[in-house]
C-alpha positions in Angstrom: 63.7 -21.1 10.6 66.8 -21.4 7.9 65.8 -23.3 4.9 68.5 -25.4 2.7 67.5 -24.2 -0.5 69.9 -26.9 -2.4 68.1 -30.0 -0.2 64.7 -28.7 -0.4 63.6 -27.5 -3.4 66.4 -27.7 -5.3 66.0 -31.1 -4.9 62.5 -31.1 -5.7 63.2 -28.7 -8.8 65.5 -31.7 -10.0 62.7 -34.2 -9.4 60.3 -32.3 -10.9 62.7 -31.8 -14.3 63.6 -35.8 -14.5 59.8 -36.2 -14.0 58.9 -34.1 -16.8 61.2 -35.7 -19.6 59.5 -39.4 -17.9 56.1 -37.9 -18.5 56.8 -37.2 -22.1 58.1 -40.8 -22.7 55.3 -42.4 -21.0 52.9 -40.3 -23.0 54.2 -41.5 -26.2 54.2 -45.1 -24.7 50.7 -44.8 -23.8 49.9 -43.6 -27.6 51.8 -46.1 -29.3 50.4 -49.0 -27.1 47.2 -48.4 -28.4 48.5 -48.1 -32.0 50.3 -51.3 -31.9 47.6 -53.4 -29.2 44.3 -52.8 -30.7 43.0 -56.1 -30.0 43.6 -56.2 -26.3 40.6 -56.0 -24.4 38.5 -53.1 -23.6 39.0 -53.1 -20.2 42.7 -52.9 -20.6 42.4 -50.4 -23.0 40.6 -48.4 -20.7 43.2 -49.0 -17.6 45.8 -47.5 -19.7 43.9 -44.5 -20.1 42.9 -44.1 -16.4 46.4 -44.7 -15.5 47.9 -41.8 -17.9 44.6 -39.5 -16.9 46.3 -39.9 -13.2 49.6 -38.9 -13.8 48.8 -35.8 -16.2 46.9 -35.1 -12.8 50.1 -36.1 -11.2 52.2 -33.6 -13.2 49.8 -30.9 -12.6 50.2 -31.3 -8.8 54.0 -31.2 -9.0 54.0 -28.2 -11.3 51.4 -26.9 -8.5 53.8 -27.0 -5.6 57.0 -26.2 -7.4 55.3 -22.9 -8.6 54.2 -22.8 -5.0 57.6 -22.8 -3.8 59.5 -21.1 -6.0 57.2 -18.2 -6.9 54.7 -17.7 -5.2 56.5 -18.5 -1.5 59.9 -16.9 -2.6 61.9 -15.8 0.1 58.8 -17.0 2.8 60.1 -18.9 5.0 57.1 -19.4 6.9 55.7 -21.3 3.9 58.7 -22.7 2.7 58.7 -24.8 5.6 55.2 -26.4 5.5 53.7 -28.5 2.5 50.9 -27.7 0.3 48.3 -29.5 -0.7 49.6 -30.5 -3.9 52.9 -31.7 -3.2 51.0 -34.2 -0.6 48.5 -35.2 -3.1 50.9 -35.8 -5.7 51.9 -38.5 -3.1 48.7 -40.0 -3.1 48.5 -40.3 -6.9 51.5 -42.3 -7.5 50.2 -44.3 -4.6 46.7 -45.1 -6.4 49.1 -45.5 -9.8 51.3 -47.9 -8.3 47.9 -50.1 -6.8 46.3 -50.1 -9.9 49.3 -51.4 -11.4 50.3 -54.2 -9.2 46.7 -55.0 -9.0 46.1 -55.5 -12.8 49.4 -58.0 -12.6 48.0 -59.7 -9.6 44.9 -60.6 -11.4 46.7 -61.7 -15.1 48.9 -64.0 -12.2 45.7 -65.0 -11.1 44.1 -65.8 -15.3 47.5 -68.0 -15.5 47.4 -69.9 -12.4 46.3 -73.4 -11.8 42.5 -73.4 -10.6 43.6 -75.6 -7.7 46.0 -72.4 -6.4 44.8 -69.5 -8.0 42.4 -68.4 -5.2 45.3 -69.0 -2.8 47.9 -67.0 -4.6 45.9 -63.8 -6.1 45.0 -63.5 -2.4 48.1 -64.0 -0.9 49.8 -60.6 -3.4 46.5 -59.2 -3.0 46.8 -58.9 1.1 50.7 -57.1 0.5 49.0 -54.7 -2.5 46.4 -53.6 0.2 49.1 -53.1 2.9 50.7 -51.6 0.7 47.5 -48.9 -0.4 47.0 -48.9 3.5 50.5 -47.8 4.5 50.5 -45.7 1.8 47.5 -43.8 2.3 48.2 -43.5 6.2 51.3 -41.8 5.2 49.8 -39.5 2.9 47.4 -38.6 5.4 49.9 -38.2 8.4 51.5 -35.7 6.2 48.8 -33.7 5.7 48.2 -33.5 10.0 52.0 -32.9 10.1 52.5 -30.7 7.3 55.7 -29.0 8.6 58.5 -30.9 6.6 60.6 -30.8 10.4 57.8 -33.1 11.9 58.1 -35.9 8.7 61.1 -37.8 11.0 57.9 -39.0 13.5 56.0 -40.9 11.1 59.0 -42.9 9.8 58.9 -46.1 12.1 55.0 -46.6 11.9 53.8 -45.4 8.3 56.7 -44.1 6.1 58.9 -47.4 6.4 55.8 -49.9 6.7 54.9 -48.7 3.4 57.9 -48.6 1.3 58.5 -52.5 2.7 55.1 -53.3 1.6 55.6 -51.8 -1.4 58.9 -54.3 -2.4 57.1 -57.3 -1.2 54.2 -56.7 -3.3 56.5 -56.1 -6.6 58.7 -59.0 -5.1 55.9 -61.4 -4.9 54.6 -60.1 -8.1 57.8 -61.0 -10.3 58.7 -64.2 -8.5 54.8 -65.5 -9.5 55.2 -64.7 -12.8 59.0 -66.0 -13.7 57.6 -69.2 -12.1 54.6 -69.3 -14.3 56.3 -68.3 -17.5 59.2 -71.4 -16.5 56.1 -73.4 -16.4 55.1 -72.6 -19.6 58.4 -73.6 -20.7 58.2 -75.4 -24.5 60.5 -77.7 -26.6 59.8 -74.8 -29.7 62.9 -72.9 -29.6 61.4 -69.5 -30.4 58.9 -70.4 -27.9 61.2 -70.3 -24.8 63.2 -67.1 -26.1 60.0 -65.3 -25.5 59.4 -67.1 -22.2 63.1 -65.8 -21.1 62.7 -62.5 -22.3 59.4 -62.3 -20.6 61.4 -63.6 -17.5 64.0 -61.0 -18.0 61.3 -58.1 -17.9 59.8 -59.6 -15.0 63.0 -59.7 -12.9 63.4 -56.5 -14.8 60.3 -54.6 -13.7 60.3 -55.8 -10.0 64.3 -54.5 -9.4 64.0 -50.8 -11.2 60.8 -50.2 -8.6 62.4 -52.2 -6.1 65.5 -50.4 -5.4 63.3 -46.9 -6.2 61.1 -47.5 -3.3 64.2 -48.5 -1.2 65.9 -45.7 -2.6 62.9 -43.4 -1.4 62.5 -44.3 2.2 65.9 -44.1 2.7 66.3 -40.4 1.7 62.8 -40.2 4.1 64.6 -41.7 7.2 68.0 -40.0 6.4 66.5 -36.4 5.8 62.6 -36.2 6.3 63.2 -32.3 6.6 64.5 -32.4 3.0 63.0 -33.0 -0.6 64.8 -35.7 -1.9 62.4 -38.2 -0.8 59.6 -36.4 -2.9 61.9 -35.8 -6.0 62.3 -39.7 -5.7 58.6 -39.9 -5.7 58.2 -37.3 -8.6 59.8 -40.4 -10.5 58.5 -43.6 -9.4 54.9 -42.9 -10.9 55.9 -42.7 -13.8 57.7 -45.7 -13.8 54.6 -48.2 -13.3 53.2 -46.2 -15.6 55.2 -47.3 -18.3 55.2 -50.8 -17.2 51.8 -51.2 -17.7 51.8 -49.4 -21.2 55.1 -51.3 -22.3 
């Protein structure tokens, strides 16, 4: 079987390149949050450390598979055209990073709310975030049965494309609630509603850059599942709510 070196793992080499620089970044975003936020709350606190834990883990899995690949497998094609275990469970881990993050904002929607909604509201993001984990996960999962890259293009319709539309409604739903909350909060104090904007702004912000990632993603899936660029996309996104949450 002939192997496109340049939309394989060259594209994955890319991904995994871009990914590292994002990884330093977020690193020092996760130090200097807790240099400048000491007085958030210990469970935060603790959050942001779970999150960057993941995606060192994260890293180590890419660096894994593009070892696997590109050492180890040179010139193989009989492995060059299945995945390994790490480059499918690197998929997972941005998964449980991207959860985690949407989750945490789904609950400090839910601290803001009205008593009289907030049950109604949290639950209605809440049902998209879990789609969105169980769409995710089936994915991940399908690719492990699958495994040769060639066989990806059959799980697009029922898993891959579910997912990444679950995905943009969650982060969707996510910065509508809290640009509507923050207008709420809306003040006659001058310096008050600059902040409120530029919290909007970030909001709006936030829910485009992943947005049009994940779009971005299942796209290059449904265009070229036998290719990398898909997962070189996903190298990146990770990273991505993880400086969200440390920002």
């Amino acid at each position: 079987m002939a192997v496109d070196i340049h939309d394989t793992f060259g594209a994955g080499f890319i991904g995994g390149m871009v990914t590292a620089i994002l990884y330093g970044i977020t690193t020092l975003q996760t130090y200097l949050y807790y240099v400048y936020y000491p007085k958030d709350t210990n469970g935060l606190k603790v959050l942001v450390a779970f999150i960057w834990v993941i995606d060192t883990l994260h890293v180590s899995l890419m660096c894994h598979a593009l070892y696997y690949y590109l050492v180890s497998s040179f010139g193989d094609l009989n492995n060059l055209g299945t995945g390994v275990w790490s480059l499918f469970s690197s998929l997972g881990l941005n998964l449980c990073m991207a959860v985690l993050v949407q989750t945490y904002f789904a609950f400090r929607i839910s601290y803001l709310t009205r008593s009289n909604i907030r049950w109604w509201l949290t639950s209605f993001i809440m049902v998209f975030v879990v789609a969105h984990f169980a769409f995710g996960l089936e994915t991940v999962i399908l690719m492990f049965i699958k495994k040769d890259f060639s066989a990806l293009s059959q799980i697009t319709l029922y898993a891959a494309t579910p997912f990444a539309i679950t995905a943009v409604l969650s982060d969707v739903l996510i910065a509508a609630s809290l640009c509507v909350l923050l207008h709420g909060n809306r003040s006659p104090i001058i310096e008050t509603n600059a902040l409120v904007n530029t919290l909007i702004i970030y909001a709006i912000n936030r829910c485009l850059l992943t947005s049009v990632v994940a779009v971005a993603e299942v796209i290059a899936f449904a265009i070229s599942p036998g290719s990398l660029w898909f997962i070189a996309i996903d190298f990146v996104i990770g990273k991505l709510f993880v400086s969200i949450l440390s920002t």
